[in-house]
PABA-369861 format. One record per residue: residue in three letters; x, y, z of N, C-alpha, C, O in turn. Coordinates in pm, whole numbers, padded with zeros to 5 digits, always signed. Example, Ala and Ser with C-alpha at 12.3 -4.5 7.8 and 13.67 -1.06 7.14 Angstrom:
REM residues 2
ala+01319-00569+00780+01230-00450+00780+01320-00330+00780+01424-00332+00846ser+01285-00225+00708+01367-00106+00714+01290+00003+00787+01341+00114+00804
//
This chain:
REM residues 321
unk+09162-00325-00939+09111-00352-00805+09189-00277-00704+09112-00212-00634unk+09295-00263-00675+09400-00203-00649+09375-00036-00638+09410+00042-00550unk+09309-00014-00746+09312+00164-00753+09217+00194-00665+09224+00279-00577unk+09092+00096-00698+08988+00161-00628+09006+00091-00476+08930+00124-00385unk+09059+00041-00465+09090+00017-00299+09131+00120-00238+09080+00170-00137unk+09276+00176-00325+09353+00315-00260+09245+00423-00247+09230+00475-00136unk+09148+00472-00376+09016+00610-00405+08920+00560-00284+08815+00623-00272unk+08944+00454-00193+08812+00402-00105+08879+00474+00017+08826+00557+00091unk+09005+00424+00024+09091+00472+00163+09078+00624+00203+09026+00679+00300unk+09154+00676+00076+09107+00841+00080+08999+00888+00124+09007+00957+00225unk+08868+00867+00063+08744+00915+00099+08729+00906+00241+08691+00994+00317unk+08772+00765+00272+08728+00697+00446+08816+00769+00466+08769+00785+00578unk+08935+00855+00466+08989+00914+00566+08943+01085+00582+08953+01153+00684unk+08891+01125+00452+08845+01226+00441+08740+01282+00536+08736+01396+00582unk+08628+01149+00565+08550+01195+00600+08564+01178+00751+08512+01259+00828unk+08633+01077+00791+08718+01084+00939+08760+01210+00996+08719+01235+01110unk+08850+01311+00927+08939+01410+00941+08806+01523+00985+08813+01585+01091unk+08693+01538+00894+08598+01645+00894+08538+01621+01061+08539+01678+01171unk+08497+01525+01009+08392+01523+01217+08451+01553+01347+08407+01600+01452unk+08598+01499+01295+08712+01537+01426+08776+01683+01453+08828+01723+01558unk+08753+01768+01302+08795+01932+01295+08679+02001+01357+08685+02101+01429unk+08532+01911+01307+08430+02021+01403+08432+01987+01549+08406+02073+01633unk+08458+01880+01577+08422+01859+01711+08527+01953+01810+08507+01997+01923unk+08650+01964+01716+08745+02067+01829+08696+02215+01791+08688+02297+01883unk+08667+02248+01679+08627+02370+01657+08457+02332+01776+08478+02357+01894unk+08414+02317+01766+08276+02323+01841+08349+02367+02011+08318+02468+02075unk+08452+02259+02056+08468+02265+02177+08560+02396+02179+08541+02466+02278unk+08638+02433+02105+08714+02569+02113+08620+02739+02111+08645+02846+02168unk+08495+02692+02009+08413+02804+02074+08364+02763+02181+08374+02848+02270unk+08295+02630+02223+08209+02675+02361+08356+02694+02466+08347+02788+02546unk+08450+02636+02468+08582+02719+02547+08567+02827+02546+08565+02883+02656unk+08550+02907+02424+08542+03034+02400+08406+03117+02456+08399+03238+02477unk+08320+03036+02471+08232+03092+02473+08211+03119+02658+08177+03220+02721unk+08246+02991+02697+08286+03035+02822+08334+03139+02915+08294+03211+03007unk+08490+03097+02812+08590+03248+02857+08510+03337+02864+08516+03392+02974unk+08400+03399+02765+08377+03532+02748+08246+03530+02884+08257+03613+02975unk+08150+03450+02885+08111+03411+03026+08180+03468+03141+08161+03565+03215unk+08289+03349+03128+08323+03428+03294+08411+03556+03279+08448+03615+03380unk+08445+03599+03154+08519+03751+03137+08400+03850+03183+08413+03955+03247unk+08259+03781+03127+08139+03904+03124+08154+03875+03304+08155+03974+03378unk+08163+03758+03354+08103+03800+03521+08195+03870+03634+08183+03919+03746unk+08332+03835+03504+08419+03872+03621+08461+04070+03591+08538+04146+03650unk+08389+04084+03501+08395+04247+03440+08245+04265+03499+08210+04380+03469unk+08143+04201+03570+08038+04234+03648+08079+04226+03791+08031+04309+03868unk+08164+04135+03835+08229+04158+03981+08304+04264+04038+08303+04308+04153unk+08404+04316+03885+08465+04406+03901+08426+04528+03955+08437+04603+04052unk+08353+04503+03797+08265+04687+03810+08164+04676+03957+08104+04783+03971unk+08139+04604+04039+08069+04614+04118+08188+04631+04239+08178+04695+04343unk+08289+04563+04197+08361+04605+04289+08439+04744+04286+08486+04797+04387unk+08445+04791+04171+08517+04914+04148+08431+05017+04193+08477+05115+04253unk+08258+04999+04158+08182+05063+04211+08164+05097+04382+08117+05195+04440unk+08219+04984+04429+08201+04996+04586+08339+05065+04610+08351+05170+04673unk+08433+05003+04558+08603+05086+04555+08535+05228+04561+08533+05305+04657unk+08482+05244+04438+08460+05408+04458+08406+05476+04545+08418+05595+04576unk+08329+05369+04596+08182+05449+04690+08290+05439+04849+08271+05507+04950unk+08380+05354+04833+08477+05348+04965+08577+05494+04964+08606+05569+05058unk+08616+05500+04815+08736+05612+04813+08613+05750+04839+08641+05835+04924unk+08515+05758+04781+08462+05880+04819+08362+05891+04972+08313+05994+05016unk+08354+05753+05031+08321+05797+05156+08441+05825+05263+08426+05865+05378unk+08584+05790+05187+08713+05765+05270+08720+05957+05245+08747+06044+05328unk+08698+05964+05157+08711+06138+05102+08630+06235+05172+08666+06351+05190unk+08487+06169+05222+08400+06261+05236+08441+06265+05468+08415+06350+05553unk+08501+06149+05473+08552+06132+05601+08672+06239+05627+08697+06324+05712unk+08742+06183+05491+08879+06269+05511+08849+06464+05544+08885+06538+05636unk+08785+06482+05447+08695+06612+05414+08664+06652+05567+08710+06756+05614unk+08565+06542+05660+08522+06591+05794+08645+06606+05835+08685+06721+05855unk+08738+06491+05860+08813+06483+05943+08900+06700+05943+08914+06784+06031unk+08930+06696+05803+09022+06813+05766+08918+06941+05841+08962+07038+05902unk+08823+06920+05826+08708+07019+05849+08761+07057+06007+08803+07159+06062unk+08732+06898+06055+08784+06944+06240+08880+06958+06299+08885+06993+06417unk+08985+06930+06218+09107+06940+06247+09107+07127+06209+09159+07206+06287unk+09074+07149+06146+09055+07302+06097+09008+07375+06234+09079+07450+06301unk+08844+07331+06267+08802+07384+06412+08872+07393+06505+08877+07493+06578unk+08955+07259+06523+09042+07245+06629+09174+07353+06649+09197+07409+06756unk+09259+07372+06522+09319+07430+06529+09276+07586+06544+09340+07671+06604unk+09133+07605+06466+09140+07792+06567+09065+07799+06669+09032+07906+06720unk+09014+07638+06728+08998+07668+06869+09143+07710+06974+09161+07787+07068unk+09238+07602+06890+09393+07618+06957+09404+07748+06958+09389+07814+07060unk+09445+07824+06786+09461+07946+06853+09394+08053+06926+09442+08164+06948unk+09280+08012+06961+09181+08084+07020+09237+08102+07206+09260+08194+07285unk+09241+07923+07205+09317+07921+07344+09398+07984+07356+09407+08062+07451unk+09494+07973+07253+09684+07993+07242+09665+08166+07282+09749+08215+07357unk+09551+08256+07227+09489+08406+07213+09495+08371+07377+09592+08361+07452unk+09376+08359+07397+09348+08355+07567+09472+08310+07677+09523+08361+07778unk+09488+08198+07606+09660+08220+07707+09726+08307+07756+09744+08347+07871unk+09784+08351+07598+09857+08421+07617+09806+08590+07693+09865+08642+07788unk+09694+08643+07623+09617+08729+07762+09591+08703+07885+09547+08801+07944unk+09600+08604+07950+09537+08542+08076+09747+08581+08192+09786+08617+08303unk+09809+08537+08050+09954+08517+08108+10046+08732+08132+10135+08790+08193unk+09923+08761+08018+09941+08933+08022+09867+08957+08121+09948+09011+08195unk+09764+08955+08179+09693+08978+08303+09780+08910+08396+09836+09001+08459unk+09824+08791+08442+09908+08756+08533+09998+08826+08588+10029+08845+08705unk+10050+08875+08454+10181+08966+08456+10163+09063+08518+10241+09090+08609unk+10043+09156+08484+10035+09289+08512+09939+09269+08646+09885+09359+08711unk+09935+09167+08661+09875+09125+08850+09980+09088+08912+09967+09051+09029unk+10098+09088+08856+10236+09034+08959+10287+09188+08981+10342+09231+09082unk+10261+09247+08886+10315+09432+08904+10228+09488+08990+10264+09554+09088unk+10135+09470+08966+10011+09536+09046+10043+09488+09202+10023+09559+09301unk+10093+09358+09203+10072+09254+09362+10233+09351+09400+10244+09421+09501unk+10304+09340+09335+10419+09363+09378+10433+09555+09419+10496+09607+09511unk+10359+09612+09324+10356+09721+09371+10246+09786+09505+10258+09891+09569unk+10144+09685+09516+10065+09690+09632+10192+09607+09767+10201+09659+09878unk+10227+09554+09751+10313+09524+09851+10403+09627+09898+10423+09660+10015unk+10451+09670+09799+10539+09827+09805+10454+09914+09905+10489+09942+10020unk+10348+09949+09849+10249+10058+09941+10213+10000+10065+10244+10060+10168unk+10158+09906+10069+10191+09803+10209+10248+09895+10302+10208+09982+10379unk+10402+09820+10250+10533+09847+10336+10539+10033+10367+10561+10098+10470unk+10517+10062+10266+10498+10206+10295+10419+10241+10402+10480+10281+10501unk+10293+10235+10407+10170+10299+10461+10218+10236+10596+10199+10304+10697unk+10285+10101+10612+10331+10048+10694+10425+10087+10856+10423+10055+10975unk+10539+10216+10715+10603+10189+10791+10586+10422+10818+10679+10495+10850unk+10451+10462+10792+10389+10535+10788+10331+10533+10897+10340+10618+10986unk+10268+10438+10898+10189+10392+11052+10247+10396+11180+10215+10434+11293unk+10374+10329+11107+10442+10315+11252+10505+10433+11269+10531+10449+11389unk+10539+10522+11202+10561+10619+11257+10499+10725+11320+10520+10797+11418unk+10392+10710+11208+10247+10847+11284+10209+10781+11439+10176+10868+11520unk+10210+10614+11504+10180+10565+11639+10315+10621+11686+10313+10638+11807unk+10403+10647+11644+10512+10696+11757+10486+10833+11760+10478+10884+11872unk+10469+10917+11645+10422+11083+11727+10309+11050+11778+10281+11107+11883unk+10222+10963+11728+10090+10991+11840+10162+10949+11940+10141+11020+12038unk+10232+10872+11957+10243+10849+12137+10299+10919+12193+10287+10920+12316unk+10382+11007+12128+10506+11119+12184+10372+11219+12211+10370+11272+12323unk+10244+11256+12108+10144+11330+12133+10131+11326+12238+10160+11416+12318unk+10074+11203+12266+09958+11145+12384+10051+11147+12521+09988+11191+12617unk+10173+11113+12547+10261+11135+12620+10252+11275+12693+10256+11273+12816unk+10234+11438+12608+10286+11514+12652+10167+11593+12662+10170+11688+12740unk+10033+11564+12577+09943+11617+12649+09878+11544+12754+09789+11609+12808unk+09905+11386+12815+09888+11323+12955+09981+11374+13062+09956+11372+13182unk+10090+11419+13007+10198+11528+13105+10122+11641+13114+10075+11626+13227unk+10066+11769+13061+09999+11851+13047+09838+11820+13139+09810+11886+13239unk+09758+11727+13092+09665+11706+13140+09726+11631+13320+09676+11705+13404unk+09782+11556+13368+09869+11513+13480+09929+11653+13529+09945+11653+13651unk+09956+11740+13484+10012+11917+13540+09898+11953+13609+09907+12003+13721unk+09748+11927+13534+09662+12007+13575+09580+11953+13704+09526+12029+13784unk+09579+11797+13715+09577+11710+13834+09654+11767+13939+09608+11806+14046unk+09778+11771+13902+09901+11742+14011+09881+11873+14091+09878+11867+14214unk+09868+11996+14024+09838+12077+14095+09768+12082+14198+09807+12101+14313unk+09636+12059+14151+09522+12083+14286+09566+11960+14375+09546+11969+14496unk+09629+11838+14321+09671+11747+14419+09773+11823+14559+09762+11826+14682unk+09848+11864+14481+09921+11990+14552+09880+12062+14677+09925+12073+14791unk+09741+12123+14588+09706+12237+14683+09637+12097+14796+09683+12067+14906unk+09558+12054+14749+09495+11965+14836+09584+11865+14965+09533+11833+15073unk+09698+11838+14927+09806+11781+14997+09833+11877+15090+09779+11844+15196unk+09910+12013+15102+09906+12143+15141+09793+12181+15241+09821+12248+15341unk+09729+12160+15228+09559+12199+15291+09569+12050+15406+09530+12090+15516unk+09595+11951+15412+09582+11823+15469+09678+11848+15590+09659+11846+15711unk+09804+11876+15501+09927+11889+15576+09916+11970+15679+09995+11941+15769unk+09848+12063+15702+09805+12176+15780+09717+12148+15881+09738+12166+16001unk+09603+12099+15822+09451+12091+15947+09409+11970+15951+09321+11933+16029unk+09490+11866+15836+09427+11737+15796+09340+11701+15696+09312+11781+15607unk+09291+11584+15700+09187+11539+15586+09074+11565+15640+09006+11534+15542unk+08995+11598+15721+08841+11576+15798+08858+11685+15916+08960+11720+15976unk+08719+11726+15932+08686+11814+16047+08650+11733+16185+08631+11612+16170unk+08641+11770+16277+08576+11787+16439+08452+11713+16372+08386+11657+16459unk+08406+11696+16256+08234+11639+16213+08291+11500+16138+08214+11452+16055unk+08386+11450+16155+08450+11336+16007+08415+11417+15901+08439+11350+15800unk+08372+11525+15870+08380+11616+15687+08546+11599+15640+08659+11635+15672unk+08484+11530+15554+08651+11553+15431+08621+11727+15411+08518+11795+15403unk+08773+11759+15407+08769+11943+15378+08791+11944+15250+08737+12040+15195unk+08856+11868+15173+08883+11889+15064+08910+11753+14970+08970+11657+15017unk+08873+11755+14870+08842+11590+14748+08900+11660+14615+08929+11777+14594unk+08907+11539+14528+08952+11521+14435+08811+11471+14354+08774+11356+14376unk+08739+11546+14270+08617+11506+14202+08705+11399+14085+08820+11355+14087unk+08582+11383+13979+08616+11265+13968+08660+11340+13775+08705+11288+13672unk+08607+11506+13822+08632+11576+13694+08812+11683+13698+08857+11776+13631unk+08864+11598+13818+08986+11676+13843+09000+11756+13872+09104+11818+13855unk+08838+11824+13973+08858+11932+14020+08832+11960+14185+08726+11941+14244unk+08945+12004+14237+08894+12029+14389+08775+12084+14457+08727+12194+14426unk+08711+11982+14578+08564+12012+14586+08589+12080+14726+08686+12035+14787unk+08525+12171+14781+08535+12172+14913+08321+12181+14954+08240+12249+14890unk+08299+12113+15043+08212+12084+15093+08118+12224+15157+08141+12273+15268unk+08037+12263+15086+07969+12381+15144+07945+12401+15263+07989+12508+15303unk+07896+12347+15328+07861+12327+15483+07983+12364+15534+07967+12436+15632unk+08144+12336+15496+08243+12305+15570+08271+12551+15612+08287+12603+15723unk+08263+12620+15477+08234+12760+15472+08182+12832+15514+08208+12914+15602unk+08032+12793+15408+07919+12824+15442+07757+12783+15558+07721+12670+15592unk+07708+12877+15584+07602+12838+15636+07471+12849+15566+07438+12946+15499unk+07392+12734+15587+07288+12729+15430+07204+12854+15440+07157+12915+15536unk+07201+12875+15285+07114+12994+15234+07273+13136+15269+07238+13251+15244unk+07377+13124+15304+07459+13255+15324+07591+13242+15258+07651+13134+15260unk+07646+13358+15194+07711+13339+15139+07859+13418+15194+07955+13456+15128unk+07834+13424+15332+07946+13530+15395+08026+13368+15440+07969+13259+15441unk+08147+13389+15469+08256+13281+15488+08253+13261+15680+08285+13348+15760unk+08203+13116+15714+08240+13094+15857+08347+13146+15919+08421+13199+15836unk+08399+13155+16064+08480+13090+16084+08566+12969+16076+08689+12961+16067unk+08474+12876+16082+08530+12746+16093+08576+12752+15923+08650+12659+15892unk+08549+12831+15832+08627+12835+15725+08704+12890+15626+08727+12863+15508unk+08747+12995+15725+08828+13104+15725+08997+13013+15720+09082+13040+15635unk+09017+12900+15832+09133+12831+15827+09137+12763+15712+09255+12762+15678unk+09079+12713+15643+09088+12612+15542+09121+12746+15428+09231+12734+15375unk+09064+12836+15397+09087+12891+15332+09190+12968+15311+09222+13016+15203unk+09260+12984+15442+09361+13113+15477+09480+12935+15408+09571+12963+15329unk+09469+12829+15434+09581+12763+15371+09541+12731+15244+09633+12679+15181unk+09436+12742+15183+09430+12717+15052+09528+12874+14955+09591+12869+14850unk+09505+12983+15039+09568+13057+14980+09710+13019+14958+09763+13029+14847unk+09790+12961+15096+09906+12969+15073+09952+12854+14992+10050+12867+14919unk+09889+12745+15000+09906+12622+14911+09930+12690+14714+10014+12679+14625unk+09821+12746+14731+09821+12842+14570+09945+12923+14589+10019+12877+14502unk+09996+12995+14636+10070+13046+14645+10244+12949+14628+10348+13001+14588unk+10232+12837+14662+10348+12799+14651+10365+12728+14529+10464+12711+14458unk+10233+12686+14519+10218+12613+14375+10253+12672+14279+10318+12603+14201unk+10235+12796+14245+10242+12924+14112+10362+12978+14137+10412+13048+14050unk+10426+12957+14251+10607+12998+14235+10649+12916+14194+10769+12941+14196unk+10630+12795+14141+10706+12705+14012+10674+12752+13906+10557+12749+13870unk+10769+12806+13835+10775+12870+13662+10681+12782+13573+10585+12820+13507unk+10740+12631+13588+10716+12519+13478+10598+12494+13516+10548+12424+13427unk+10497+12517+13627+10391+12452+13658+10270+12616+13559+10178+12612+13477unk+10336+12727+13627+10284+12860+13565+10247+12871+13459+10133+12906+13428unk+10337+12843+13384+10361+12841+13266+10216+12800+13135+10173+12851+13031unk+10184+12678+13225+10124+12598+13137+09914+12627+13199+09812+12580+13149unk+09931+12715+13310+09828+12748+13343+09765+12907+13326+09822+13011+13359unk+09580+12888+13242+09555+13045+13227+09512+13078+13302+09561+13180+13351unk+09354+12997+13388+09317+13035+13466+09323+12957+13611+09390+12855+13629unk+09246+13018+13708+09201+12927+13853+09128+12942+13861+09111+13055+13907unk+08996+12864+13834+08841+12921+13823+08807+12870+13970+08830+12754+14002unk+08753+12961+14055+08651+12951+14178+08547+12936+14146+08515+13040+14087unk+08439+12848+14147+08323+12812+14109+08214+12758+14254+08246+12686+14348unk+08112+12807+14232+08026+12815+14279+07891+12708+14267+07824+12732+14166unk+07849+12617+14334+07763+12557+14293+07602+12515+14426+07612+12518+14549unk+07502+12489+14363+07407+12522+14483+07324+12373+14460+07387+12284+14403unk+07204+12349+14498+07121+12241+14521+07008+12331+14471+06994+12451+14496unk+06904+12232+14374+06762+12263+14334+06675+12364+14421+06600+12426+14346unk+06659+12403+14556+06565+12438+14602+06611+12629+14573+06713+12695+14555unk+06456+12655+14585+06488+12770+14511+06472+12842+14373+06453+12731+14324unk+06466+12897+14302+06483+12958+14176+06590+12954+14108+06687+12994+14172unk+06619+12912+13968+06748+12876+13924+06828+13061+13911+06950+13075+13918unk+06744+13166+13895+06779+13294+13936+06863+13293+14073+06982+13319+14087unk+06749+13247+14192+06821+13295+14286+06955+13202+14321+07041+13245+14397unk+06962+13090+14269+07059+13019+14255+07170+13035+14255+07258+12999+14333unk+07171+13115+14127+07255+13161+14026+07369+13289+14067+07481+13307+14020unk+07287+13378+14183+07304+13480+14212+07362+13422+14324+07468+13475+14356unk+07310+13294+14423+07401+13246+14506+07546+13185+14498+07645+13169+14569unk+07528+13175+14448+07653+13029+14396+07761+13144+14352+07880+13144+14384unk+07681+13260+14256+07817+13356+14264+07882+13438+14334+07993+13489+14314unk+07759+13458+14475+07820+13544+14567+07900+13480+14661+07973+13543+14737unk+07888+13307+14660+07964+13238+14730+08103+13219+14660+08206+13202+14724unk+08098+13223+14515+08220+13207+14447+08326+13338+14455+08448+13340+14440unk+08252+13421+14479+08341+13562+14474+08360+13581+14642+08461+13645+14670unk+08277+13534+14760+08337+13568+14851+08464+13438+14920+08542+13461+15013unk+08458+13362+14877+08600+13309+14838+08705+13333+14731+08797+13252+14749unk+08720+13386+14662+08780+13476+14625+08842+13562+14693+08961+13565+14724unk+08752+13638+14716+08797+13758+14773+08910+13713+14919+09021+13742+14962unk+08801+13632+14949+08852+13581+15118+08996+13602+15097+09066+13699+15125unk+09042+13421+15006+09188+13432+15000+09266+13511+14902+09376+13473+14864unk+09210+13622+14859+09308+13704+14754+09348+13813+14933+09462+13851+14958unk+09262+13835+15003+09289+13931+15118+09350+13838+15254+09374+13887+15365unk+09361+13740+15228+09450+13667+15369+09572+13638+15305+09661+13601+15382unk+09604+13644+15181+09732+13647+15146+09752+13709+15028+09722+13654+14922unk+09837+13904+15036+09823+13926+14990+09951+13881+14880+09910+13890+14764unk+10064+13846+14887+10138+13771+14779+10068+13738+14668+10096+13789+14559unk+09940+13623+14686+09918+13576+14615+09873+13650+14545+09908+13663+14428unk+09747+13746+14629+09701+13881+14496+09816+13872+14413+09837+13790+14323unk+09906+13986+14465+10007+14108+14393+10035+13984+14295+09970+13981+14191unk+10141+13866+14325+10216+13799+14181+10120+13748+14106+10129+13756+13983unk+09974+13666+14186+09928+13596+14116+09771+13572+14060+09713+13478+14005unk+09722+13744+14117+09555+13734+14125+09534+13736+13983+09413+13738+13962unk+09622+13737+13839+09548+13767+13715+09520+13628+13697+09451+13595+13600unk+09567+13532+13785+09520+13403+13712+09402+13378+13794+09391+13257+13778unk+09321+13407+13861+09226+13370+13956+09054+13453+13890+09040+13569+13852unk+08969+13362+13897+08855+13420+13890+08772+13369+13889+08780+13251+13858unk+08621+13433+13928+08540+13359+14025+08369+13333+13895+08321+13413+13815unk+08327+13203+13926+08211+13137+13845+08100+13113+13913+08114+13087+14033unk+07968+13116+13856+07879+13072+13908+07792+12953+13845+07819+12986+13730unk+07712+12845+13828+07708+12775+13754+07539+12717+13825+07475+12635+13760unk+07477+12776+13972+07404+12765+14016+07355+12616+14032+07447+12563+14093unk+07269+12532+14011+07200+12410+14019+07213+12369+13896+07116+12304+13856unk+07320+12387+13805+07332+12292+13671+07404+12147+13631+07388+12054+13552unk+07494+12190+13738+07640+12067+13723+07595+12003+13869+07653+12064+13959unk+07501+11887+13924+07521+11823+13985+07600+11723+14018+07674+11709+13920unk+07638+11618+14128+07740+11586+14131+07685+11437+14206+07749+11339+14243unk+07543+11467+14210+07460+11420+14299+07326+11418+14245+07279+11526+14211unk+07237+11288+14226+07113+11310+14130+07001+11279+14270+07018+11237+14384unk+06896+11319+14201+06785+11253+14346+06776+11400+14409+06842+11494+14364unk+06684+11411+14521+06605+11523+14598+06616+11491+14725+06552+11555+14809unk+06706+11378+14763+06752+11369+14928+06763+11464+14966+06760+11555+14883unk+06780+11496+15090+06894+11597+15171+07051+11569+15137+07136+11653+15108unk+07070+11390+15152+07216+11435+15152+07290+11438+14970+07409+11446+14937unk+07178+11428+14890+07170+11537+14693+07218+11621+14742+07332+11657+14713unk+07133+11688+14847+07147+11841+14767+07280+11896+14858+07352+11983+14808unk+07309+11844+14991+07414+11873+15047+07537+11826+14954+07638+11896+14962unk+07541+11731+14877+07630+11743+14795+07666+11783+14690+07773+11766+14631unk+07583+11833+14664+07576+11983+14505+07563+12127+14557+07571+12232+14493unk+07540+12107+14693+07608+12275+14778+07726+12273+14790+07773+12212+14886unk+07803+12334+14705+07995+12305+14701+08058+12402+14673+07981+12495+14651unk+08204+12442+14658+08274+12488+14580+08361+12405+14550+08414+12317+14619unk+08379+12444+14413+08473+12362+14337+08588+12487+14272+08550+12598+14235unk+08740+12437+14267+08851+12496+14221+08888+12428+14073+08891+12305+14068unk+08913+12498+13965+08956+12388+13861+09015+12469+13806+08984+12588+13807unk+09128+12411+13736+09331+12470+13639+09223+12432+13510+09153+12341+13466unk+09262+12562+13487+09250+12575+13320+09344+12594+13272+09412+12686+13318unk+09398+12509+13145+09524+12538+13095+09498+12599+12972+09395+12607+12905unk+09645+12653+12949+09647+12782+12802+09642+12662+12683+09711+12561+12661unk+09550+12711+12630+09517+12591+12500+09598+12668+12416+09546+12649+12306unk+09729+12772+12392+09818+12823+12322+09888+12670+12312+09910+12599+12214unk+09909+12653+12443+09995+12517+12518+09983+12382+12426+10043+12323+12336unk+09887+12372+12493+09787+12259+12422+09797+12243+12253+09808+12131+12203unk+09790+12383+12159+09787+12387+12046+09886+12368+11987+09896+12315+11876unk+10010+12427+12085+10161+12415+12049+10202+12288+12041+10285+12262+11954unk+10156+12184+12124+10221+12071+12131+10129+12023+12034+10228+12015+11961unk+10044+11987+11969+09951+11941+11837+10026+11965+11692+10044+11884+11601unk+10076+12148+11707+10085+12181+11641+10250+12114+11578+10291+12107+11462unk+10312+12074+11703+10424+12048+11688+10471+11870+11612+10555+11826+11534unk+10344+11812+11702+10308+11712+11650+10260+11695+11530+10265+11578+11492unk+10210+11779+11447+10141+11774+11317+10247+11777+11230+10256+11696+11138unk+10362+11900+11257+10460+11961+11173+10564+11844+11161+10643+11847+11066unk+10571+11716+11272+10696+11640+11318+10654+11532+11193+10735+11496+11108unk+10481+11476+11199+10437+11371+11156+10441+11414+10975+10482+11325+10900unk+10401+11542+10918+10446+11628+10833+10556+11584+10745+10552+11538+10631unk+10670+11613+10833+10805+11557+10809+10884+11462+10797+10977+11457+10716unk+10850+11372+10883+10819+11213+10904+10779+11178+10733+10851+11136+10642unk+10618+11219+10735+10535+11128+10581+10645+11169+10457+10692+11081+10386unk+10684+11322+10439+10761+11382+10331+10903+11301+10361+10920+11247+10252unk+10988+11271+10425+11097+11169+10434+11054+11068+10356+11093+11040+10242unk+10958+11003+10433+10946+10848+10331+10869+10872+10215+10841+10772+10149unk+10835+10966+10181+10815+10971+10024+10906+10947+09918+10925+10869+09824unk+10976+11092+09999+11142+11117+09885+11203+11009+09921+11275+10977+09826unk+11218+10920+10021+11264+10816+10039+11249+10737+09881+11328+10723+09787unk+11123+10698+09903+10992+10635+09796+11037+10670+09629+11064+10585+09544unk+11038+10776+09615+11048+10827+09469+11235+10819+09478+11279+10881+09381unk+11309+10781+09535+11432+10861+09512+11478+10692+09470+11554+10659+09378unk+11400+10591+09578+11410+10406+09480+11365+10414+09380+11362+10316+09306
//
């Protein structure tokens, strides 16, 4: 009884032991089976995430790529600038040479100027002395002539004026009698001191000097023929002439080569219009100093040669800095 009690125990434990080995084996695969579950989802998260990883690293790449791209542009826009700069800073340069050497010429032309306004003025100075010689004279004679008989006749006639061309006028009527060309009395005196007035005038060397001619000129009023005019005005110009070359003969002998007589008829009025008192004032004689344009040329010439010398100084000046 005994044995088979113990062969009963065994079995009952045998079959105890079996149901309890599958039930952990059952739960160790579905454990297992799990694991591999969430291994499969989490190797599906992955790869989805590795997939986006990638799609991040190659859009981070394809960024990087632009980025390098413009950083590339940028830099040969730089040196493009850095190019232009530096030409813009070579033009500067050679506009500071350029500025600086135009300043130079400036000062030059400057001081060029100021010198050519000082011979011009030394010019203008000595041909207004020259041209003032040729005034002063007939002022002379005309002063001379005043001093003597006065300014005006027995009629209020001025005897003698100062035109407005610097040349002494004497009043036809004051000579002549209209239409004749033989010399009044009443102007025989005026004339006999115009001689001597000339005469004292031309015994100054320095005044001589600078004079070629003494033109006696002749002038008439419209009526008439510009022929017969013409023929008047010169027989009036030559018989004054003559008058005072023969009331004083001094003046002939030292000084008749400077004297000679013009006719100019009804051309040079002095007086416009067909009045009477027109044409009485374009019936005239007029005296006028011609000077030696030797004179005249000399002092130009002198002036040219000074200003000449002057520019060649400040050159070599110029080239020798």
């Amino acid at each position: 009884m005994k044995a088979r009690s113990r062969r009963f125990v065994k079995d009952s434990d045998t079959q105890n032991f079996w149901p309890s080995f599958t039930d952990m084996i059952s739960t160790i695969a579905l454990i297992l089976f799990f694991l591999m579950i969430l291994a499969y989802i989490q190797n599906i998260i992955s790869g989805s995430n590795l997939e986006y990883a990638k799609k991040q690293v190659l859009d981070k790449e394809k960024m990087l790529e632009a980025s390098n791209a413009e950083i590339s542009r940028a830099e040969r826009q730089l040196r493009l600038l850095e190019d232009k700069i530096d030409k813009a800073r070579a033009e500067v340069k050679k506009g500071e040479i350029a500025l600086k050497l135009s300043e130079e010429e400036v000062e030059l032309q400057k001081e060029i100027i100021a010198e050519s306004n000082k011979e011009l003025g030394n010019l203008r100075s000595k041909l207004q002395g020259v041209a003032f010689l040729r005034v002063g004279v007939l002022k002379k004679v005309k002063a001379s002539v005043e001093n003597e008989l006065g300014s005006t006749n027995d009629a209020g006639e001025q005897l003698v004026s100062i035109a407005d061309n610097g040349n002494i006028v004497i009043n036809e009527g004051l000579v002549f009698d209209y239409n004749s060309s033989t010399v009044k009395k009443e102007g025989k005196e005026l004339l006999d001191n115009l001689a001597k007035a000339f005469e004292n005038v031309l015994d100054d060397s320095s005044v001589r000097g600078n004079i070629d001619a003494i033109s006696i000129q002749g002038h008439t009023d419209t009526e008439s023929s510009a022929q017969y005019n013409r023929e008047l005005s010169a027989k009036r110009a030559t018989s004054v002439l003559n008058y005072i070359m023969s009331s004083n003969k001094n003046l002939e002998n030292k000084y008749g080569r400077y004297f000679v007589a013009s006719a100019y008829s009804e051309f040079r009025p002095i007086s416009k219009g067909n009045s009477k008192e027109a044409h009485a004032k374009n019936r005239r004689i007029e005296i006028s100093i011609i000077l030696k344009d030797s004179n005249i040329q000399n002092i130009i010439s002198e002036y040219l040669e000074d200003s000449m010398n002057v520019f060649k100084d400040i050159y070599e000046n110029t080239d020798n800095n």
